[in-house]
N, CA, C and O atoms as a DFTB+ gen file, in Angstrom:
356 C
 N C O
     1  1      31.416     105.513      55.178
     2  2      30.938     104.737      56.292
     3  2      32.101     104.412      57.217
     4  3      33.161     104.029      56.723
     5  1      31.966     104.541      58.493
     6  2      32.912     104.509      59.659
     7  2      32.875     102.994      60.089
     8  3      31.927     102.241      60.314
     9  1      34.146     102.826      60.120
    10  2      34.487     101.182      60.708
    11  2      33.446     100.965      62.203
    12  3      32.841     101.820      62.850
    13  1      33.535      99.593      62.387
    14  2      32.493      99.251      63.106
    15  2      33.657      99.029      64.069
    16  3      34.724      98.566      63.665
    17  1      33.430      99.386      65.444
    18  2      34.567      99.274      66.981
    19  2      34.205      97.908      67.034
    20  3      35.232      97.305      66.723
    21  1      32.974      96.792      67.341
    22  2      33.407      95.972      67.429
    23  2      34.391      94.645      66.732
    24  3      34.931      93.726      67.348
    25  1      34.397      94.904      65.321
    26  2      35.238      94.944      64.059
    27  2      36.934      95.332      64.837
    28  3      37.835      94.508      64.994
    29  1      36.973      96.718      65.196
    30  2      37.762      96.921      65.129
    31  2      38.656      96.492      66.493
    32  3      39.886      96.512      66.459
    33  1      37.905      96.103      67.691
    34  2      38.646      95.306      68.715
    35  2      39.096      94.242      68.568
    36  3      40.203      93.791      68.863
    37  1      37.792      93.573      67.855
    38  2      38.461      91.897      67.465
    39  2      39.573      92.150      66.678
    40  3      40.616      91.616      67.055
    41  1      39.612      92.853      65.646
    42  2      41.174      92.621      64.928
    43  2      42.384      93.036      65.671
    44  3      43.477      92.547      65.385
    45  1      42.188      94.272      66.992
    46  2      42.991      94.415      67.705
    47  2      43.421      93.455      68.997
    48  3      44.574      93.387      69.421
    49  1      42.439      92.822      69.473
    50  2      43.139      91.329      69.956
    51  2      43.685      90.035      69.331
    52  3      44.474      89.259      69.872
    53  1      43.043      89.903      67.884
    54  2      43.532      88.665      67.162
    55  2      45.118      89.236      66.950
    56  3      46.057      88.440      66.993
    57  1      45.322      90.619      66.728
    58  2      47.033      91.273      66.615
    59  2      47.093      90.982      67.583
    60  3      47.831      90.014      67.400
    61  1      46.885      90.995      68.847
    62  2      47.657      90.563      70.306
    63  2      48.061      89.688      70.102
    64  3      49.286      89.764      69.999
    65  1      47.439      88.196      69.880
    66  2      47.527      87.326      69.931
    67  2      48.664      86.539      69.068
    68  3      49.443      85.709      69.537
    69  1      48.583      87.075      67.380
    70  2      49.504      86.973      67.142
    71  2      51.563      87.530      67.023
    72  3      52.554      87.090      66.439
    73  1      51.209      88.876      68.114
    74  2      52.338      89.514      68.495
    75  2      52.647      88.276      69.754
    76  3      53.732      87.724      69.571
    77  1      52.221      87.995      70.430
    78  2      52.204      86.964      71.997
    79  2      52.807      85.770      71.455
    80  3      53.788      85.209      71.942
    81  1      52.007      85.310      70.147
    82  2      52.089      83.764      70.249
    83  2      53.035      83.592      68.558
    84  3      53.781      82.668      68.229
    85  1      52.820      84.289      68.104
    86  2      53.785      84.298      66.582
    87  2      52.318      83.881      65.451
    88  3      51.224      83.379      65.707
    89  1      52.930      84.355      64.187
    90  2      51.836      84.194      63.072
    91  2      52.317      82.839      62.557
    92  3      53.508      82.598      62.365
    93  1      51.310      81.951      62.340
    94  2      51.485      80.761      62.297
    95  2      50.297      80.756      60.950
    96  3      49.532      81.710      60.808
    97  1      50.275      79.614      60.063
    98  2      48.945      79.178      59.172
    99  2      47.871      79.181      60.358
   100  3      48.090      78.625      61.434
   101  1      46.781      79.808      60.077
   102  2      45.298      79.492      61.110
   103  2      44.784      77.787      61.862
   104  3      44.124      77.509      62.864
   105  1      45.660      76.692      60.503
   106  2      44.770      75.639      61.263
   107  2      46.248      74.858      61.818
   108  3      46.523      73.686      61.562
   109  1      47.018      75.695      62.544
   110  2      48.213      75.050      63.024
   111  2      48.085      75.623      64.359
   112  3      48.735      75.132      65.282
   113  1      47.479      76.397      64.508
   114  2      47.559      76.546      66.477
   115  2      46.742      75.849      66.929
   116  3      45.816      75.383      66.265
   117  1      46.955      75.616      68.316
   118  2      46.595      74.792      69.131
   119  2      46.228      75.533      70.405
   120  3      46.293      76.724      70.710
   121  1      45.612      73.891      71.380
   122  2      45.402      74.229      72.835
   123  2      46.091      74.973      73.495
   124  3      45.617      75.654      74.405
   125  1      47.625      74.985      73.086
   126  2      48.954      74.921      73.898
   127  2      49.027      76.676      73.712
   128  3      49.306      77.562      74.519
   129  1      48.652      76.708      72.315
   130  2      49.164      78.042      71.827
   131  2      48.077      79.264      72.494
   132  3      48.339      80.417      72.839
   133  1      46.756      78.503      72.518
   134  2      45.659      79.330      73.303
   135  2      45.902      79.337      75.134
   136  3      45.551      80.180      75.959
   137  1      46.578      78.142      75.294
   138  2      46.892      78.430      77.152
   139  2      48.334      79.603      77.325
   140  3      48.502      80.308      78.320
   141  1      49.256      79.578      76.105
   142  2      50.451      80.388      76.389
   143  2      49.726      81.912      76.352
   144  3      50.155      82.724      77.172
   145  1      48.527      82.385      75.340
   146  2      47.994      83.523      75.198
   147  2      47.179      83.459      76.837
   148  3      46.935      84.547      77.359
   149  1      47.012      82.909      77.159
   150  2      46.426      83.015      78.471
   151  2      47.089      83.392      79.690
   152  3      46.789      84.223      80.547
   153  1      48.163      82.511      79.567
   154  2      49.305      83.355      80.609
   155  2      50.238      84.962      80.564
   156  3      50.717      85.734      81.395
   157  1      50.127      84.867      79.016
   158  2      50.645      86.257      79.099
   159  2      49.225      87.112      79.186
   160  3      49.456      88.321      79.191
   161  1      47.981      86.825      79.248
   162  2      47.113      88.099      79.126
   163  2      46.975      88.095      81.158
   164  3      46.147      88.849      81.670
   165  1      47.604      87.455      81.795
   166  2      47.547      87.246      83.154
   167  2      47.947      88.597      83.876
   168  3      47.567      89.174      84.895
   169  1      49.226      88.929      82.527
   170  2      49.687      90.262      83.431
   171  2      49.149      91.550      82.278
   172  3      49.611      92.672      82.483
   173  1      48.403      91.404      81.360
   174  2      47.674      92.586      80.467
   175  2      47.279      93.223      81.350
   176  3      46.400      92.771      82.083
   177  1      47.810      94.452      81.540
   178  2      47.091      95.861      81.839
   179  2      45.206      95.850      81.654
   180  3      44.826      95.651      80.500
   181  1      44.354      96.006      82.480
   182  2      43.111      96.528      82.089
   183  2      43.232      97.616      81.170
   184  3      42.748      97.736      80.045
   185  1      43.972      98.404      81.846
   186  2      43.498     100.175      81.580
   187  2      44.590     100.200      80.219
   188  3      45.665      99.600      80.170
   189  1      43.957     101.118      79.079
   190  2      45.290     100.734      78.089
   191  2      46.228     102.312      78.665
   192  3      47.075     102.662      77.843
   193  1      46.144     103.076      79.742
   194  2      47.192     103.876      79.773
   195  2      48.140     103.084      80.219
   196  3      49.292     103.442      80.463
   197  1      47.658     101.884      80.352
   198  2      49.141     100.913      81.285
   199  2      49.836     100.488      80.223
   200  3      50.959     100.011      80.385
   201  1      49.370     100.579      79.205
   202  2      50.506     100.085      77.883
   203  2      50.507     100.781      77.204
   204  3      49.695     101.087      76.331
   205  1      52.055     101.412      77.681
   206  2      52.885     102.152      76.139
   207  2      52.642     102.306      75.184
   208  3      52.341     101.190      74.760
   209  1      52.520     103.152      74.250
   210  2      52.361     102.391      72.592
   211  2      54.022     102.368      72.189
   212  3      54.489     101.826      71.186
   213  1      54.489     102.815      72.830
   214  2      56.333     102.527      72.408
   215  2      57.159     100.992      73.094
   216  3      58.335     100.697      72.882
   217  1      56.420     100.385      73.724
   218  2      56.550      98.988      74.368
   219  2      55.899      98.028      73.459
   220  3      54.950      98.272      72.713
   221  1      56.478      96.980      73.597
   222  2      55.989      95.274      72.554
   223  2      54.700      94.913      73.968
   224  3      54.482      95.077      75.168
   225  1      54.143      94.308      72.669
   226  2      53.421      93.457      73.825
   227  2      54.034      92.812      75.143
   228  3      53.684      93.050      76.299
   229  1      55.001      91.966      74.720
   230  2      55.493      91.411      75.694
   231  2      56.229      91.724      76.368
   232  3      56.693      91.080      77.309
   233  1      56.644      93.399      75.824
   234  2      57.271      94.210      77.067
   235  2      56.311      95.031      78.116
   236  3      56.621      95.736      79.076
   237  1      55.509      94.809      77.777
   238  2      54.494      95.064      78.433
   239  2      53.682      94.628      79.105
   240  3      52.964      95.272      79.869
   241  1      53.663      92.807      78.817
   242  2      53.495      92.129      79.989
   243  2      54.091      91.564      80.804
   244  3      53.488      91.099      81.772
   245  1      55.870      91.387      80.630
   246  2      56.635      91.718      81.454
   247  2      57.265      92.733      82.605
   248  3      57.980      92.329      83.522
   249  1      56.845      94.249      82.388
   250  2      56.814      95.072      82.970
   251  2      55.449      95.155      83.897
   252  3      55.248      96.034      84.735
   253  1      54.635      94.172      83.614
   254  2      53.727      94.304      84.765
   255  2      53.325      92.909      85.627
   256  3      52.297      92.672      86.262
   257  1      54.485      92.102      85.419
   258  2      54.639      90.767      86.300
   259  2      54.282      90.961      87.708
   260  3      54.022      89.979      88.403
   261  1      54.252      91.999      88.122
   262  2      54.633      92.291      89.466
   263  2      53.100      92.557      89.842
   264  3      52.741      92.371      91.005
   265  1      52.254      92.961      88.934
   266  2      50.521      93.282      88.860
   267  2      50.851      94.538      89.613
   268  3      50.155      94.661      90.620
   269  1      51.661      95.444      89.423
   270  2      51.223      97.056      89.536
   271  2      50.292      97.762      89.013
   272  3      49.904      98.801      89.546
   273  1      49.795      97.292      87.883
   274  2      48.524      97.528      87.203
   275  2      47.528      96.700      87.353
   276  3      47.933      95.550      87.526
   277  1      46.720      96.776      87.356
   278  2      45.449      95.375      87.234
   279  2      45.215      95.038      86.041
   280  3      45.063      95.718      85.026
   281  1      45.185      93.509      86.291
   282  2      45.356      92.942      85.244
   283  2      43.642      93.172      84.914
   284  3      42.799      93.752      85.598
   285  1      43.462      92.223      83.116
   286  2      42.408      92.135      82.731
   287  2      41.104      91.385      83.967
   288  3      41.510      90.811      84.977
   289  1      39.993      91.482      83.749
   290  2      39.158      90.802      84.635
   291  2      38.908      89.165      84.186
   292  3      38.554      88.985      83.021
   293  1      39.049      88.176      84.915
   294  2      38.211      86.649      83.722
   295  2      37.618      87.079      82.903
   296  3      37.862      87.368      81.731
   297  1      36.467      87.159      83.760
   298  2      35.623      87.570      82.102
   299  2      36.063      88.047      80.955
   300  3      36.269      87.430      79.910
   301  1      36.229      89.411      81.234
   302  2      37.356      89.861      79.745
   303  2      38.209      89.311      79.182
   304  3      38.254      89.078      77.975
   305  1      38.846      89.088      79.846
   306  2      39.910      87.791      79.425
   307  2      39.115      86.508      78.768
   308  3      39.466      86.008      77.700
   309  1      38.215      86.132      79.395
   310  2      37.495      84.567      78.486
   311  2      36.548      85.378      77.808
   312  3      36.236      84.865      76.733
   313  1      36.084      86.249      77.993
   314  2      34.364      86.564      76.977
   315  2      35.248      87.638      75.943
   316  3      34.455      88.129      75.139
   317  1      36.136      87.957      75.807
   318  2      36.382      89.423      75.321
   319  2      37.652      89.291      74.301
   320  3      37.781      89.681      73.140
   321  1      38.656      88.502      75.285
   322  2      40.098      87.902      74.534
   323  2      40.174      86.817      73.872
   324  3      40.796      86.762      72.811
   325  1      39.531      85.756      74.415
   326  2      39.936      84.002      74.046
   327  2      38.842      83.980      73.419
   328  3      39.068      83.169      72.521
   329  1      37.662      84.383      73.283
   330  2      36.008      83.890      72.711
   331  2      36.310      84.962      71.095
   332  3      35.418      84.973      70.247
   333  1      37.457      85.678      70.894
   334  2      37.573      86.001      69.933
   335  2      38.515      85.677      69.379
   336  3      38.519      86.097      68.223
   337  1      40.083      84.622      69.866
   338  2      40.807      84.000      68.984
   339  2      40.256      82.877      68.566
   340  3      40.225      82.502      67.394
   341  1      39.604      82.052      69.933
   342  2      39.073      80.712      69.188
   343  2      38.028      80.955      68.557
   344  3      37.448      79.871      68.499
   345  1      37.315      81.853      67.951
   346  2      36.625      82.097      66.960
   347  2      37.541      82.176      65.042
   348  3      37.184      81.969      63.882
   349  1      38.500      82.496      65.585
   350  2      39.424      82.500      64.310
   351  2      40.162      81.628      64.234
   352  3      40.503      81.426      63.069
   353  1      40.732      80.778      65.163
   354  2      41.262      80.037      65.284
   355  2      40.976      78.561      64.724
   356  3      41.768      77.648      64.957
């Protein structure tokens, strides 16, 4: 039986999140720690050809400070990114 994609996104943003914000015990993050994931997903690439797989996350949202790429949309960003850490969170 083949992994389920939506399975497999959420675990690939909850890894964002903790590459962005550091692995911490689950009931030790905070507001603070969910607004810092917010600012760095400000400059996340939409498109994933915009991120390297040989770049860190955060070299990767540093290299696109400048928004040469487009960033994620709100929505995605709140329905897609954040509606699946603070679910684990």
């Amino acid at each position: 039986m083949g992994r389920n994609n939506d399975i497999e996104t959420a675990e690939s943003r909850l890894n964002l999140f903790v590459e962005l914000i550091g692995d911490h015990p689950v009931d030790t993050y905070t507001a603070t720690d969910l607004q810092a994931f917010i600012e760095f997903l400000k400059f996340w690439p939409s498109n994933a050809k915009d991120r390297p797989d040989h770049l860190s996350a955060r070299d990767i949202v540093d290299s696109n400070r400048d928004l040469r790429s487009k960033p994620l949309a709100r929505k995605t960003l709140e329905e897609g990114y954040l509606a699946v850490v603070k679910s684990a969170c």
